[in-house]
VODRENRO-931793 format. One line per field, with one value per residue (C-alpha): x, y, z; residue in one letter; residue number from 1. Coordinates in steps of 0.001 Angstrom, whole numbers, plus 524288, in hexadecimal, padded with zeros to 5 digits. Layout:
# residues N
east <- c(X_...)
north <- c(Y_...)
up <- c(Z_...)
res <- c(A_...)
n <- c(NUM_...)
//
This chain:
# residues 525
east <- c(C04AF_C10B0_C16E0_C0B48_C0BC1_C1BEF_C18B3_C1131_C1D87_C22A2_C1711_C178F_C21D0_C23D7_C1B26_C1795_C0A48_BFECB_BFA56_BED15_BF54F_BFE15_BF099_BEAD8_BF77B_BF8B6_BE9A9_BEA2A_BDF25_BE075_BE796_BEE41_BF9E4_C08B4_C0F23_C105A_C1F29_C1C16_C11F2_C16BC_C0BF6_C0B26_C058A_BFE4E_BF62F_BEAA5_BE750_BDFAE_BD579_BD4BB_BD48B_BC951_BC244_BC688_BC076_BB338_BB092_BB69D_BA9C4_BA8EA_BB85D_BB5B3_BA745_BAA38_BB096_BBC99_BBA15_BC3DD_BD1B7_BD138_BC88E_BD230_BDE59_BD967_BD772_BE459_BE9C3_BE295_BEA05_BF614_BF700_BF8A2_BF149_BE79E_BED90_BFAAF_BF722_BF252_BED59_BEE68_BEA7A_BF6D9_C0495_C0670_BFA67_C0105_C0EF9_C08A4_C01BC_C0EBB_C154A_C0B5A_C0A5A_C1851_C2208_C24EB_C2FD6_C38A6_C389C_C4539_C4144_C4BC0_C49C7_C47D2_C39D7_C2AEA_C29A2_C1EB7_C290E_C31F9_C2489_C1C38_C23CE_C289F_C1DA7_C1A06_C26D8_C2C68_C3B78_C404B_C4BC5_C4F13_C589F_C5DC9_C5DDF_C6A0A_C6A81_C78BA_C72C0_C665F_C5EFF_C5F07_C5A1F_C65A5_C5CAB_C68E3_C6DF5_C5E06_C5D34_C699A_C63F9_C5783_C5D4D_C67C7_C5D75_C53F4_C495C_C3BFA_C3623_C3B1C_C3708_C3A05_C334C_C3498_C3707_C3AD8_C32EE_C37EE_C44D0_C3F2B_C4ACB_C472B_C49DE_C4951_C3E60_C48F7_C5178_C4583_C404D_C4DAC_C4DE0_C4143_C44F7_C51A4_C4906_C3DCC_C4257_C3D3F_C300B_C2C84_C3016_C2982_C2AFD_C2488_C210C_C1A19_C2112_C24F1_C18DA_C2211_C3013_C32B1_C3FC6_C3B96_C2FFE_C286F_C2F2D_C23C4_C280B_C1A77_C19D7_C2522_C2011_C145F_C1D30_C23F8_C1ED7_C253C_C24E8_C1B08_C1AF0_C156B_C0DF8_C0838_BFB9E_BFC57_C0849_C08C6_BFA20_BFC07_BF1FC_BF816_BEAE4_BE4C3_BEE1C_BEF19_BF926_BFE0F_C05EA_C09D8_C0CCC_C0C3F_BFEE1_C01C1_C07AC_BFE0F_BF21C_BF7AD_BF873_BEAC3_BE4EC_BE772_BE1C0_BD507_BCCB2_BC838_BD677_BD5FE_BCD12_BC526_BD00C_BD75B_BCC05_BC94B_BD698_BDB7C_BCEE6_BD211_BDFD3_BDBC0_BD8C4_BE412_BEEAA_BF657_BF342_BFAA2_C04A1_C0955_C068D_C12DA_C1CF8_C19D0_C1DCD_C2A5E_C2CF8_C2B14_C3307_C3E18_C3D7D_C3B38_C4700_C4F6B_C47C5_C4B49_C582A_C5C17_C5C1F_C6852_C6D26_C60A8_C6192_C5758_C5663_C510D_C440A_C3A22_C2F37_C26D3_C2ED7_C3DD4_C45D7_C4F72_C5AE9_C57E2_C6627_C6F0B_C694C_C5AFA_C51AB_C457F_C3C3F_C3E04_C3EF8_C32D3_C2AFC_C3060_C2D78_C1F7B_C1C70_C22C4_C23F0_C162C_C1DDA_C1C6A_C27A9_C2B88_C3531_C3DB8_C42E8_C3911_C3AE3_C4490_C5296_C4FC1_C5126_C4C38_C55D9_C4DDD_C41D5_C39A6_C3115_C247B_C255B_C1E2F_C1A0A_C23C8_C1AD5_C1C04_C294A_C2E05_C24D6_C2EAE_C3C04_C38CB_C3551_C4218_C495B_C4579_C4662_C529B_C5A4C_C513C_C56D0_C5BD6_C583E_C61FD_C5D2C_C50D2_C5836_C66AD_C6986_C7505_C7D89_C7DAC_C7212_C734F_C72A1_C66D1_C5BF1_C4EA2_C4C03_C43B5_C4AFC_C424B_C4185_C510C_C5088_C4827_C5027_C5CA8_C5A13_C51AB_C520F_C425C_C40B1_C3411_C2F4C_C2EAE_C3E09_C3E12_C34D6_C3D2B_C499B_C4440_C40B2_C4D29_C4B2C_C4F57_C483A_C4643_C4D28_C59EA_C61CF_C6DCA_C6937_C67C5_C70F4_C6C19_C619A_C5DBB_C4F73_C4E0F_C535C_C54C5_C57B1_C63B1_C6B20_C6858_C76A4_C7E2D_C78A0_C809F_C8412_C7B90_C83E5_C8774_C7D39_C80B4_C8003_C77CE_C7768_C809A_C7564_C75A9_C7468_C6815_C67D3_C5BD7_C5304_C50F9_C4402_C3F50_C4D58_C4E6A_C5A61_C5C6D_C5B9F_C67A7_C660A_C6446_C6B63_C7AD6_C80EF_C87D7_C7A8B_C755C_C7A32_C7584_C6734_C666E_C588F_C548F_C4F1B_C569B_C4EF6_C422A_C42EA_C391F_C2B4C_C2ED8_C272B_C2F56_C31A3_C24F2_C1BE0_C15AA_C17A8_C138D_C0A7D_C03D3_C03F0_BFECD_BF2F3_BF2A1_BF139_BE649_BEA72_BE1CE_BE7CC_BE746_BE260_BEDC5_BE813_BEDE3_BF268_C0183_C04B6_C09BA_C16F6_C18CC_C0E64_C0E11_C15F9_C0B1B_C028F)
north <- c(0CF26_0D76D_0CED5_0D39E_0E25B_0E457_0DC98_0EA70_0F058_0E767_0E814_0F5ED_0FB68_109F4_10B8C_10874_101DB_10878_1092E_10296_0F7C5_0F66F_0F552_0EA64_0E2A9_0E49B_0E27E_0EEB7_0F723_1033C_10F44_1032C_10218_104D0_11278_11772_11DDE_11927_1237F_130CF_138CF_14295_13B86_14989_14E39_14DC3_14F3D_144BE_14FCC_14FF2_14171_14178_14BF4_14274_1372D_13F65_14281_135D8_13059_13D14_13B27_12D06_13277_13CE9_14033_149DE_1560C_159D2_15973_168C3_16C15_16389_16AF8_17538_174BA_16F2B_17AD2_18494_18038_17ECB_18CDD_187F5_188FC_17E35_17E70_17B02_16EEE_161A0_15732_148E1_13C02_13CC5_141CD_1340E_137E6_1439F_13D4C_133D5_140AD_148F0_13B27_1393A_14869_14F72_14509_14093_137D8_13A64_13CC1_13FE3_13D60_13AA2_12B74_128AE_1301E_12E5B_12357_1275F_1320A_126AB_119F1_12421_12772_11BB1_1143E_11E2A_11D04_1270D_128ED_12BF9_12FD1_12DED_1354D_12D53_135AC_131C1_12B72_132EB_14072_13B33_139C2_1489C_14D75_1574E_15F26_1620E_15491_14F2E_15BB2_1575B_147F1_14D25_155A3_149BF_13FBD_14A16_1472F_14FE7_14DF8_14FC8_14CD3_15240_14D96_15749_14EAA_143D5_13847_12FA7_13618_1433F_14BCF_15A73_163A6_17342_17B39_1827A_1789E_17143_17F32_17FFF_17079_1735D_17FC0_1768F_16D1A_176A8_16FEE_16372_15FAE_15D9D_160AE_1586B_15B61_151A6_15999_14E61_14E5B_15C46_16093_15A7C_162D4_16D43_17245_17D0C_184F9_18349_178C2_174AF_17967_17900_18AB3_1879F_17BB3_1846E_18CF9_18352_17C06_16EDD_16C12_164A5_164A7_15786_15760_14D64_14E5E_14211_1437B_14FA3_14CF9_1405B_13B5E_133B6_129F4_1369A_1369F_144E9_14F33_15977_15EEF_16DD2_172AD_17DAE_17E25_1752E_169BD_16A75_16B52_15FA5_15690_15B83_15907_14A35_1494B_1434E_14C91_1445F_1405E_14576_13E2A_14231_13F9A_14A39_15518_15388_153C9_15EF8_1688F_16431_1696A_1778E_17681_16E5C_177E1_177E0_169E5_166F6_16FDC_16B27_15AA0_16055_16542_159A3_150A5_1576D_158B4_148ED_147A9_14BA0_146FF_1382F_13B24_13B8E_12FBC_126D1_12C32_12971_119B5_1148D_11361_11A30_1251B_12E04_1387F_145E2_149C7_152A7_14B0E_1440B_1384A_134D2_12CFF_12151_11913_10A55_1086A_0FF8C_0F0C4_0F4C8_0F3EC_0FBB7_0F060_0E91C_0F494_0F827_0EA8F_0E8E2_0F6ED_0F44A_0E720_0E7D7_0F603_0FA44_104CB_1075F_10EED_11150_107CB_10FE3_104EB_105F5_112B2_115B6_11C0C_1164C_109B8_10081_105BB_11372_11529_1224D_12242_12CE6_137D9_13429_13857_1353A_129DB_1232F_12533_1217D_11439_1136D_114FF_10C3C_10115_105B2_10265_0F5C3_0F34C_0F821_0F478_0ED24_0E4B9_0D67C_0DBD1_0DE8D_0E8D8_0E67A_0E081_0DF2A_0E8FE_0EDEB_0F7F5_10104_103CE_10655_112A7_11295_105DA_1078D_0F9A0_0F46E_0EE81_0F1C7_1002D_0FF37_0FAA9_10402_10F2E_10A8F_1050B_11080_11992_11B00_11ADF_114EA_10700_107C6_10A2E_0FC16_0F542_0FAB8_0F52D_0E9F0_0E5B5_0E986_0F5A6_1038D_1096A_117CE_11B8C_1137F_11C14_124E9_1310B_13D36_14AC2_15307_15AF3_1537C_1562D_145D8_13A5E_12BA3_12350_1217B_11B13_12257_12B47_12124_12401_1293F_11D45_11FA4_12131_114CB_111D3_1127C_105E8_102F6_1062E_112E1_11F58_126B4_134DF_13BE6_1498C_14E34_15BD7_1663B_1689D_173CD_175F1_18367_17FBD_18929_181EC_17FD4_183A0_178E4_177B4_17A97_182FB_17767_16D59_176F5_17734_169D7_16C42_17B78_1817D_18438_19045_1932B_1941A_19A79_1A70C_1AAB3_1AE40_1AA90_19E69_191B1_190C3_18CC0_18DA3_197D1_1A259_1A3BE_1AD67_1A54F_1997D_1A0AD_1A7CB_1AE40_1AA9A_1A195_19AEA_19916_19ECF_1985B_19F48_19E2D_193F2_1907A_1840D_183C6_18589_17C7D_180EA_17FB4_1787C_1737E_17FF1_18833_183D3)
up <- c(E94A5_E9550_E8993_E82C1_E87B8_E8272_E769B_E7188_E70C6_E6799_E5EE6_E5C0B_E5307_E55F5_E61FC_E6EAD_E6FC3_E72B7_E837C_E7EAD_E77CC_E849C_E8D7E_E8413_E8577_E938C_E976C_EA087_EA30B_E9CB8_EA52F_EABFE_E9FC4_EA321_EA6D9_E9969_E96F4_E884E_E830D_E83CB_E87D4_E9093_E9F19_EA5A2_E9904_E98B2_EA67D_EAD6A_EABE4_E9DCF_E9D94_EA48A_E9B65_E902F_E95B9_E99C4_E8C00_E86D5_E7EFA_E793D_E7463_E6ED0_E69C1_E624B_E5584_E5A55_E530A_E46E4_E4721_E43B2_E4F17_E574F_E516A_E5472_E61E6_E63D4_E5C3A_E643F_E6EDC_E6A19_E626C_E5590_E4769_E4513_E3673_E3B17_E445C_E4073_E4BA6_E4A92_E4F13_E57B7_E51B3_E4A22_E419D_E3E1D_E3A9A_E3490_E2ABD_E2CA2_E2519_E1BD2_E1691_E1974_E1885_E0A54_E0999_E1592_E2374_E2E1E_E3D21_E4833_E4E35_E5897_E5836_E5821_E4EDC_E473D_E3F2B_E3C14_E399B_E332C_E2762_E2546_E25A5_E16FA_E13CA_E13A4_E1831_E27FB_E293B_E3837_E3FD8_E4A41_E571F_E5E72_E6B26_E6F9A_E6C59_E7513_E6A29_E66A7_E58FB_E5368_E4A52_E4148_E3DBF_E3C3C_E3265_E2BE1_E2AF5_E24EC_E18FF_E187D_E163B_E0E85_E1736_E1393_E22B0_E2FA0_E3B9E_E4A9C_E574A_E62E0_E6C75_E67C1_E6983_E7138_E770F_E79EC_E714D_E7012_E64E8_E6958_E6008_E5A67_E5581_E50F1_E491D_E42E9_E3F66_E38B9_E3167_E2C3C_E27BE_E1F04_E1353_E1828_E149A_E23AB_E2FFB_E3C79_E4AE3_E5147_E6089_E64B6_E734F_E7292_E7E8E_E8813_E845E_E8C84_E86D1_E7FAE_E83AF_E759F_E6E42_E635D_E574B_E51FC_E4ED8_E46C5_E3F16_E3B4A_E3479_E2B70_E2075_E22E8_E3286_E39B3_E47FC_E4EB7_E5DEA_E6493_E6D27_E734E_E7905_E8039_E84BB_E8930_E8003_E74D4_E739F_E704B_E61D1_E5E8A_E5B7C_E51D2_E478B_E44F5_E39C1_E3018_E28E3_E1C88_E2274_E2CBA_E251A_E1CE4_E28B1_E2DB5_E2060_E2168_E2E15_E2FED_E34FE_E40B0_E442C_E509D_E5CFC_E6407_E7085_E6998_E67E7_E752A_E7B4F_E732A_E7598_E85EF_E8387_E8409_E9162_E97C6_E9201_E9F6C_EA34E_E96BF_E9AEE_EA872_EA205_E983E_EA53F_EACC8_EA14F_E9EC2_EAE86_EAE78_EA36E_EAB8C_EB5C3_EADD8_EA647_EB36F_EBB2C_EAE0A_EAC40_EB777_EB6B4_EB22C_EA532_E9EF0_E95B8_E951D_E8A94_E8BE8_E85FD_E82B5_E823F_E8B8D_E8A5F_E8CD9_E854F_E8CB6_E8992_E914C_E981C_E9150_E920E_E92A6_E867D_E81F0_E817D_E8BA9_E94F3_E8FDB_E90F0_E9F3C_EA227_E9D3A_EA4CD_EAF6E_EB2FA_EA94D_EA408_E95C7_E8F51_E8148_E7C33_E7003_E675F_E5DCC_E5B76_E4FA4_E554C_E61AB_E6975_E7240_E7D50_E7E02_E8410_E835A_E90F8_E922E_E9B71_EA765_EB495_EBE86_EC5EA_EB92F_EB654_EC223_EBE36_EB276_EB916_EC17D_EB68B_EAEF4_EB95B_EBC4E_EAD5D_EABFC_EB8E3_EC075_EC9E0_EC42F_EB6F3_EAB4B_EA434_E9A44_E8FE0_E8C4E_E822B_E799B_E81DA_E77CD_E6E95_E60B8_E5A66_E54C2_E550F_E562A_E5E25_E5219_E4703_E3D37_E421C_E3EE7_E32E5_E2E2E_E340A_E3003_E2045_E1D58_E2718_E281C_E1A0E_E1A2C_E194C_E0A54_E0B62_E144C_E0B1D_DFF27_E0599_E092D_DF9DE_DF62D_DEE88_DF06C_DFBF3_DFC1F_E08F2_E0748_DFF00_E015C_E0886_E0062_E006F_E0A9E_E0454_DFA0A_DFFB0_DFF49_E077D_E075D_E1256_E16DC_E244C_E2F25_E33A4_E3E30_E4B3A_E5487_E5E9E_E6AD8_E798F_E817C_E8A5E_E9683_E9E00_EA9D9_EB452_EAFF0_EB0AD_EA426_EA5B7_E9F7D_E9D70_E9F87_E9A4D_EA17C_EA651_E9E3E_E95EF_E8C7D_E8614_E78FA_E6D72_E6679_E56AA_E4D5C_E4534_E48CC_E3C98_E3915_E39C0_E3208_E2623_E2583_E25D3_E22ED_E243A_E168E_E15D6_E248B_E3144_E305C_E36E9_E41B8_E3D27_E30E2_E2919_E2768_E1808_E12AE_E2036_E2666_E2F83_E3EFD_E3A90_E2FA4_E3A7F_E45EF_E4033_E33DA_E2428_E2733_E3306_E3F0D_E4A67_E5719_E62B4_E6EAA_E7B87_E88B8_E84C1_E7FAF_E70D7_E69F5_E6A5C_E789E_E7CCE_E8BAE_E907C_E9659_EA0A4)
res <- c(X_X_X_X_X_X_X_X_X_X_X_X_X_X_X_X_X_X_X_X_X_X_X_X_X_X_X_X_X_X_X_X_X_X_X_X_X_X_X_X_X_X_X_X_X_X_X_X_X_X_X_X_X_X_X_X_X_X_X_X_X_X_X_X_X_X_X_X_X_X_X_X_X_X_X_X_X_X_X_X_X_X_X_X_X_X_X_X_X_X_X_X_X_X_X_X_X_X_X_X_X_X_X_X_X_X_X_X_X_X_X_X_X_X_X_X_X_X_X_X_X_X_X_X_X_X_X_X_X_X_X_X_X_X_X_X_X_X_X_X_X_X_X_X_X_X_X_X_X_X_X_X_X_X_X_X_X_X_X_X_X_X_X_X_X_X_X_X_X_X_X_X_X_X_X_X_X_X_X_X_X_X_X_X_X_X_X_X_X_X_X_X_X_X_X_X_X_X_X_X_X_X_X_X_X_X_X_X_X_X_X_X_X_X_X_X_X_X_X_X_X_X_X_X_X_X_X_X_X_X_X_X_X_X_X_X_X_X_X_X_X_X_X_X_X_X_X_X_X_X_X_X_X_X_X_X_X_X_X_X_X_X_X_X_X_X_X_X_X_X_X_X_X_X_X_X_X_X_X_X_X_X_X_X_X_X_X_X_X_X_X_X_X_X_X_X_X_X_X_X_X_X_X_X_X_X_X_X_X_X_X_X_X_X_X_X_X_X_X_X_X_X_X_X_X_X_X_X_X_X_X_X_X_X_X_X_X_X_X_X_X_X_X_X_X_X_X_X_X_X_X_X_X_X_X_X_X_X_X_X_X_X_X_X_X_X_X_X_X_X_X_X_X_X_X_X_X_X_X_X_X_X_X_X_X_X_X_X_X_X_X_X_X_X_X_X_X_X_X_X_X_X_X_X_X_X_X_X_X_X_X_X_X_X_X_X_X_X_X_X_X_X_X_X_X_X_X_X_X_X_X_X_X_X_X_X_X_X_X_X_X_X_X_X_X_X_X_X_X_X_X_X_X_X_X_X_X_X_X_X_X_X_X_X_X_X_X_X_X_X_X_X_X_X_X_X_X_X_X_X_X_X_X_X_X_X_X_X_X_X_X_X_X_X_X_X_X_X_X_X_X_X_X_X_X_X_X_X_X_X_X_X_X_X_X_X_X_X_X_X_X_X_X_X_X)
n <- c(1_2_3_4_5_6_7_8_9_10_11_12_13_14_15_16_17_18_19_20_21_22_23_24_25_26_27_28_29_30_31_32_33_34_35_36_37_38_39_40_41_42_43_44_45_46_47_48_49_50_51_52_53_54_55_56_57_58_59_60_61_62_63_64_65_66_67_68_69_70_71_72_73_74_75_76_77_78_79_80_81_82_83_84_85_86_87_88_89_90_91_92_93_94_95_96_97_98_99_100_101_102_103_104_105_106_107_108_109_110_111_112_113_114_115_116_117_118_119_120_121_122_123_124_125_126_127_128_129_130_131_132_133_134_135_136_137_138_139_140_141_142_143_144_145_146_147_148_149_150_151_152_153_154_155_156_157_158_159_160_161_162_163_164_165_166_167_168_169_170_171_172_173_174_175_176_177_178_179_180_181_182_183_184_185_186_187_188_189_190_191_192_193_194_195_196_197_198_199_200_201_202_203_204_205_206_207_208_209_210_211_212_213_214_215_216_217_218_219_220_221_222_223_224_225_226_227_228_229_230_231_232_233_234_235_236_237_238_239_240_241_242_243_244_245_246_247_248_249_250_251_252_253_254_255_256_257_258_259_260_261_262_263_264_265_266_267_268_269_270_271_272_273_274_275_276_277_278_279_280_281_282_283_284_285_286_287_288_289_290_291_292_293_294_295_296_297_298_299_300_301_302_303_304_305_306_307_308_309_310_311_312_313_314_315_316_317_318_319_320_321_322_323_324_325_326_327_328_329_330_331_332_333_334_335_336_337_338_339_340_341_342_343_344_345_346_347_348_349_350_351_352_353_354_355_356_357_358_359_360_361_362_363_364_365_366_367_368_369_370_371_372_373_374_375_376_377_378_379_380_381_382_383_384_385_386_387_388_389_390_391_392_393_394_395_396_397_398_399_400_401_402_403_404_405_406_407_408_409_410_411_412_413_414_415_416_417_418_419_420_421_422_423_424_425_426_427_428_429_430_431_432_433_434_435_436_437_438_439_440_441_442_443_444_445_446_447_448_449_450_451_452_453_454_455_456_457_458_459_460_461_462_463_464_465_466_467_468_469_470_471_472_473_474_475_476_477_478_479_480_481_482_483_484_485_486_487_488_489_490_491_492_493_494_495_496_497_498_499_500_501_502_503_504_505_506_507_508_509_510_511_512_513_514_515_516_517_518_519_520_521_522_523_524_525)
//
């Protein structure tokens, strides 16, 4: 049975399988499945309450056609303080990559790796170009804005792409720095910033930079739904954007895309404002206090993060899948094993933010995995890890012959001809690119080896650092803005202006609620 239970995890390529899939494999009744540090929702929202309205009018739900998308949107727009016209809702965020691809990306797209697969698969799979930025594992995996901006105009790629956190280590970008990234890069034909996990930061008091994406033509801010409401089986989420790009993602959408789960949910919202609140503070209190419980056992690196998930190094000896298959029989502890995930490894783990019962469940189980007594460690393993490997050979191969040029670019190669994607790299800003090798990654620290602790620095728990600028003077002059920053109150070039957004020339204005905007949402209550 348990043979049959880790064997999912080989079958699927860029994803863990599914809780239902799990329960088949296991025979277990359902509620009766493993403590889940694989899923990253968030474990207090909804309220046992609201589950229990749910499941009164739950033949209703399943009846029913949901109504529109558009009365849906705006609802959920309505709450958040923000112009129906600018917002589009989909079947869950993937939906809406999936449209974002297929409409706004023509032949290129720049994302950092490791990251949510779906910006590196998607693409691809219409082959188009990536062009991944390996995030380094000495700098902890930090994105520097200034060299990314200099690999995008050095490859000539048209998209970009930004998540804020980064999914799965957790690494936060500051709203100003990100604002000034995204006025460098108006001649691009797109800018993405994927907020997906951004509910649970709490280092600046409004981080979204979704009032500034409806001012420029050529940015798209991503959320999740799922996520932050605990509710991922519910698949819905968002995009913000200035009118135009919007309306071209919500014209694609079927106009039934939305379930009836979803109507239902987001019309409760209005009325669980502060419930929502408080489920966002105890996450980020647990997240703390998880980071110091696992950091504390020897030999384990634990990065800091922003989201509602950390990021760990095994210790030196230990490897991703087997800690994960004993960790699931023996321990029934499912956790998130990173080595199919491209820029990452098998020797990183990212673990869900838990409460404190269950995370006590999964030190214990690490450390009986990891040190136990008359036990080597999981599986013999190099003592130093390579600079960049995703754990999947074919996953390599792609990255490192084409550098995410697409599988027409493998399928090319393959018959011997000249792919598209394999050429020298063009003169920064040429306005075009061609795949080229990836720049030598910078070789990662020595681990340290067991039973030697490795100190982890860890956040503050409500930090206000000031942002530092981006870029330095001298970065600068390797991406320069343009047309130079855009002033305040003053329209992006090409987009529209907070007044034309908020209200007037034909744009519905939205009446202000209780509930948090969008920019800062989860800080009242």
């Amino acid at each position: 049975m348990s043979g049959n239970v880790t064997s999912l995890f080989r079958s699927t390529a860029a994803h863990s399988p599914s809780m239902a899939a799990l329960a088949r494999e296991s025979g277990e009744a359902a509620g009766a499945g493993p403590v889940d540090f694989c899923i990253p929702c968030n474990p207090y929202f909804p309220t046992p309450a609201m589950f229990d309205e749910l499941a009164g009018r739950l033949r209703d739900i399943i009846t029913y056609y949901p109504s529109s998308a558009d009365t849906i949107t705006a609802e959920l727009c309505s709450l958040l303080q923000l112009p129906p016209q600018c917002v589009a809702m989909g079947n869950g965020s993937t939906e809406l990559i999936t449209w974002i691809d297929h409409l706004l990306v023509r032949e290129s797209l720049a994302v950092p790796v490791p990251t949510f697969g779906r910006w590196t698969d998607q693409p691809m799979e219409t082959g188009k170009r990536v062009d991944m930025f390996p995030l380094q594992e000495a700098g902890g995996f930090a994105l520097d804005l200034a060299r990314y901006g200099e690999f995008v105009r050095a490859r000539g790629t048209r998209a970009v792409v930004v998540c804020n956190p980064n999914n799965p280590d957790g690494g936060y970008l500051h709203k100003q720095a990100l604002v000034q990234f995204m006025d460098a890069m108006a001649d691009r034909d797109l800018v993405v910033i994927d907020e997906s996990f951004l509910e649970f930061a709490d280092a600046e008091a409004e981080p979204s930079v979704v009032q500034e994406a409806m001012l420029r033509p050529n940015v798209v801010v991503l959320r999740s739904l799922g996520k932050n409401f605990g509710l991922h089986g519910v698949r819905f989420g968002y995009l913000v954007a200035n009118p135009a790009l919007a309306g071209r993602v919500r014209a694609m959408l079927p106009k039934w895309n939305l379930n009836s789960f979803a109507e239902h949910v987001v019309f409760m919202l209005r009325d669980h404002g502060p419930e929502y609140a408080r489920s966002l503070h105890q996450v980020r209190r647990d997240r703390l206090e998880m980071a110091a419980q696992l950091s504390a056992l020897p030999g384990l690196t634990v990065y800091p993060s922003q989201g509602n998930f950390l990021f760990v190094r095994l210790p030196v000896g230990a490897e991703g899948t087997a800690v994960r298959d004993r960790m699931l029989t023996e321990h029934r502890v499912l956790v998130r094993e990173c080595g199919n995930k491209i820029g990452s490894s098998s020797r990183f783990l990212r673990l869900v933010v838990r409460p404190q019962a269950d995370v006590r469940r999964l030190v214990s189980g690490l450390e009986q995995v990891l040190y136990g007594a008359g036990r080597e460690a999981a599986v013999p393993g190099p003592a130093t890890g390579t600079g960049y490997s995703s754990g999947t050979a074919a996953v390599d191969r792609l990255m490192y012959e084409t550098n995410g040029s697409g599988m027409r670019a493998i399928t090319a190669q393959t018959a011997g001809a000249g792919a598209p994607g394999l050429a020298a790299a063009p003169s920064p800003g040429t306005g075009t690119g061609t795949g080229v090798p990836l720049p030598a990654a910078v070789p990662g620290p020595q681990p340290v080896p067991y039973p030697g602790p490795v100190p982890v620095p860890h956040p503050a728990p409500v930090p206000q650092p000031a942002p530092a600028p981006v870029p330095a003077p001298a970065a600068a002059a390797a991406y320069p803005p343009p047309f130079g920053p855009t002033p305040p109150g003053v329209p992006a070039r090409g987009g529209l202006t907070a007044a034309q957004v908020r209200g007037t020339d034909g744009l519905e204005s939205v009446p202000a609620t209780g509930w948090p905007n969008a920019a800062g949402m989860g800080r009242a209550g």
